[in-house]
C-alpha positions in Angstrom: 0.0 0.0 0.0 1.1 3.3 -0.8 1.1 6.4 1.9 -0.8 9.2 1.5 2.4 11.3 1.0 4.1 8.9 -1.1 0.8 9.2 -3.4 1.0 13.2 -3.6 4.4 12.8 -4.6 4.2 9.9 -7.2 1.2 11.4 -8.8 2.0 15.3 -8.6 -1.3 16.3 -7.3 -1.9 18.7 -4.3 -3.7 17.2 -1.2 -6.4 19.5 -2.0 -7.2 17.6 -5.6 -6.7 14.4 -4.1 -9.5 15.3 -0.9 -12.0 16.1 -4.1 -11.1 13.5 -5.9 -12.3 11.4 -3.3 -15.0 13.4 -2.5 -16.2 12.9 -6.2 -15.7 9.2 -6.5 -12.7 9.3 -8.8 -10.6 7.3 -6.0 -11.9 5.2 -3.4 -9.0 4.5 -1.4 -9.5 1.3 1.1 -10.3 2.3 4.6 -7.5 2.3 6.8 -6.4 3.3 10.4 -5.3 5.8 11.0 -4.5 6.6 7.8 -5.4 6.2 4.1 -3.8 4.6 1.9 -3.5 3.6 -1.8 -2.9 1.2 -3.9 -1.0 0.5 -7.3 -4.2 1.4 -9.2 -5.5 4.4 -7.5 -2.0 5.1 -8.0 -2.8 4.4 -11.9 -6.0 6.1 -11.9 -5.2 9.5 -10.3 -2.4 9.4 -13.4 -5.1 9.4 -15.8 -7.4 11.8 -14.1 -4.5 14.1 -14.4 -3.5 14.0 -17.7 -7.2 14.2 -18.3 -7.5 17.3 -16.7 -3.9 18.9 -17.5 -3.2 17.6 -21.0 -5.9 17.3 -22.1 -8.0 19.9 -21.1 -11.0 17.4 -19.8 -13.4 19.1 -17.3 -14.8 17.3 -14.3 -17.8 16.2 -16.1 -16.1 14.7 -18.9 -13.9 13.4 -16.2 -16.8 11.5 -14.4 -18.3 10.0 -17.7 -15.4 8.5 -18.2 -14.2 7.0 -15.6 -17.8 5.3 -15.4 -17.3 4.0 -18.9 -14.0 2.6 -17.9 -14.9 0.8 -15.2 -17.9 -0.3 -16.8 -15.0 -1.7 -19.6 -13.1 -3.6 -17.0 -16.1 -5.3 -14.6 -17.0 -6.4 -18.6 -14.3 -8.1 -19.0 -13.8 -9.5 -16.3 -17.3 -10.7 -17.1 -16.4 -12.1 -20.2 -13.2 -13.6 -18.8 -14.9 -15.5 -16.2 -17.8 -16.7 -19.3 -14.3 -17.8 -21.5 -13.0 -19.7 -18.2 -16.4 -21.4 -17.8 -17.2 -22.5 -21.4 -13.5 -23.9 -21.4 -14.3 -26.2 -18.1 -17.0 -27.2 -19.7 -15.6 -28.1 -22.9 -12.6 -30.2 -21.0 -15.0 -32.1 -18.9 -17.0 -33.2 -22.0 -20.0 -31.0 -22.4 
């Protein structure tokens, strides 16, 4: 897990952004005592949600939409990766 100040640092993003980032639902860090902390893919995703913002000129809006549609990308695939798995069982065992 990744301190909160280790994140700031990695990421380049003030505390402030990274309180409303939270706040918003971009990041939900695991709850931890006494202190939060992040992993490699909040880690990843405040990366994004930066370069959205600063390179490409994304508002928080467009921000929101799209980190809905990618994590409505990766629960489908994990979906369809857990569909793949079965159908392969079955097709070992016979069926």
């Amino acid at each position: 897990m990744i301190s909160v100040q280790e994140f700031l640092l990695r990421t380049s993003v003030e505390h402030q952004s990274l309180e409303a980032w939270i706040h918003a639902g971009w990041l939900i860090p695991p709850q931890t005592e006494p202190e939060l902390s992040f992993s490699d893919v909040d880690l990843a995703r405040a990366q994004l949600i930066r370069d959205l913002r600063d390179d490409l000129g994304v508002n928080d809006e467009g921000i929101s939409v799209i980190l809905h549609l990618i994590d409505q990308v990766h629960g489908l695939r994990r979906s369809m990766e857990a569909l793949l798995n079965e159908l392969r069982g079955n097709r070992e065992d016979g069926g």
